[in-house]
C-alpha positions in Angstrom: 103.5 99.6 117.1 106.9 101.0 117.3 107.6 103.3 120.6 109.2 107.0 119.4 109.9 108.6 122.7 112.6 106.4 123.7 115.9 107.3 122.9 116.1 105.0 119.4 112.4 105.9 118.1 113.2 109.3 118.9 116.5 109.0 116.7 114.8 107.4 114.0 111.8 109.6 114.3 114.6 112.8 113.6 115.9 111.0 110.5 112.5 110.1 109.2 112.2 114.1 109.3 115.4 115.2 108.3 116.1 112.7 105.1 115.5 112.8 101.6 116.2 109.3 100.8 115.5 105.9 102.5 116.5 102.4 101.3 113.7 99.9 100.8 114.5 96.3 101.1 111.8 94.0 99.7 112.1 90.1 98.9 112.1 88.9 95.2 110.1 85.7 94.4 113.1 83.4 95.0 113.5 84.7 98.2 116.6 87.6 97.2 116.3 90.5 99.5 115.8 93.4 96.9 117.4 97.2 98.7 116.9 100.3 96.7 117.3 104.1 97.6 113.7 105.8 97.4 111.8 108.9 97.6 109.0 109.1 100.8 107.0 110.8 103.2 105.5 110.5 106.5 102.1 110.0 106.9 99.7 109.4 109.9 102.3 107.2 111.0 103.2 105.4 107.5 105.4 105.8 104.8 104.3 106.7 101.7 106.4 106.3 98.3 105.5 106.0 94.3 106.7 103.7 91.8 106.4 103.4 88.2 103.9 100.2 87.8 106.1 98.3 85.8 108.6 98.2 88.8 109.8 95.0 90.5 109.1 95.9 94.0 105.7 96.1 92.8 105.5 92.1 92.3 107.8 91.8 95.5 105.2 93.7 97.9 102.7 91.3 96.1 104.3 88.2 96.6 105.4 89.0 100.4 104.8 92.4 101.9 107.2 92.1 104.6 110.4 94.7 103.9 112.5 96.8 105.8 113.5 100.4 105.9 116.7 102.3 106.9 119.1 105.1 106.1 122.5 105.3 105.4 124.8 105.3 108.5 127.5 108.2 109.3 130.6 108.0 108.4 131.9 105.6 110.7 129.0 103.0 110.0 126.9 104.1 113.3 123.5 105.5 113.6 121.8 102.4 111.8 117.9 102.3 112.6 116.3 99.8 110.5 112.6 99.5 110.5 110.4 96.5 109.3 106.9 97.1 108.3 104.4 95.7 106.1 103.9 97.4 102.3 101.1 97.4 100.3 100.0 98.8 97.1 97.6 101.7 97.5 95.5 103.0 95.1 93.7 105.0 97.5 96.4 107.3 97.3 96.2 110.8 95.6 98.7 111.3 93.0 102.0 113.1 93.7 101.5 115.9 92.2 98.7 116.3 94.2 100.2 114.9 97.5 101.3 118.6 99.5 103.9 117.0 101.4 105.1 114.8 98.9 105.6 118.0 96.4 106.8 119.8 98.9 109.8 117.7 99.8 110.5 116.5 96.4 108.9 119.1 94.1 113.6 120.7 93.1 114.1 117.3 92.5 111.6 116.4 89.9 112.1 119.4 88.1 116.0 118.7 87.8 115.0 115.1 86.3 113.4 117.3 83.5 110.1 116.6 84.1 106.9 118.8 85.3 105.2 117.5 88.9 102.4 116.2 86.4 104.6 113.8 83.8 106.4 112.7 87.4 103.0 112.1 88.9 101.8 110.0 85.4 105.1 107.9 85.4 105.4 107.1 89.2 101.9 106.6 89.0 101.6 103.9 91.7 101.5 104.4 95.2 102.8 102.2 98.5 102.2 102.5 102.0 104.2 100.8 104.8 102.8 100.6 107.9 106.1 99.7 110.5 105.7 97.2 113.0 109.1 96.5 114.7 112.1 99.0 114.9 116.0 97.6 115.7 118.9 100.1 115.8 122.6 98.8 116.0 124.5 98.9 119.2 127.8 100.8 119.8 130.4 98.9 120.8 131.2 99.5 125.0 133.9 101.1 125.6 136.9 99.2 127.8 
């Protein structure tokens, strides 16, 4: 269980918040880490993302449902969280159209891609939950 009162979970619990985008890492068949930039929400202490079912992550989470999380760093390559959980493929979740908080958050977004909240919600019709388990951050360098 990852601790978000101390001073890194509570960073990483802001960004979670604040960001649009997060960059999921999962690990091909031949052992190839796999990042991509992806939609999600945060849910009872999981994140929650959809994926077209053809997708390869889909096969990756499958194979090995170990894969890390994190966010883009500022501009001087600080600010790194990177959080490792455990993915699965859940079915059990409502569609995203009918998700609030998904919709909410992303609800602009689908309409500039030219699509309705419903067609988005029967494309990325597959839904994934990570559970996180272990969260590292990067340590600044001590000054002289």
């Amino acid at each position: 269980m990852i601790n978000f009162n101390d001073e890194l979970g509570a960073q990483t619990m802001e960004r979670i918040i604040a960001e649009r985008v997060i960059w999921l890492t999962t690990v091909s068949q031949n052992g190839v880490p796999q990042p991509r930039p992806v939609w999600f929400i945060w849910e009872n202490g999981d994140f929650i993302m959809y994926s077209t079912p053809q997708a390869r992550k889909l096969s990756h989470i499958a194979g090995n449902p170990n894969v890390s999380l994190h966010f883009n760093t500022d501009e001087n390559g600080y600010n790194v969280q990177v959080i490792l959980g455990k993915a699965k493929i859940d079915p059990s979740l409502p569609a995203s159209d009918l998700n609030k908080l998904y919709s909410t958050k992303y609800g602009i977004e689908i309409l500039s891609l030219n699509m309705s909240e419903e067609k988005y919600a029967r494309v990325f019709n597959t839904g994934i939950r990570i559970t996180p388990v272990k969260l590292r951050g990067l340590d600044p360098i001590p000054a002289e």
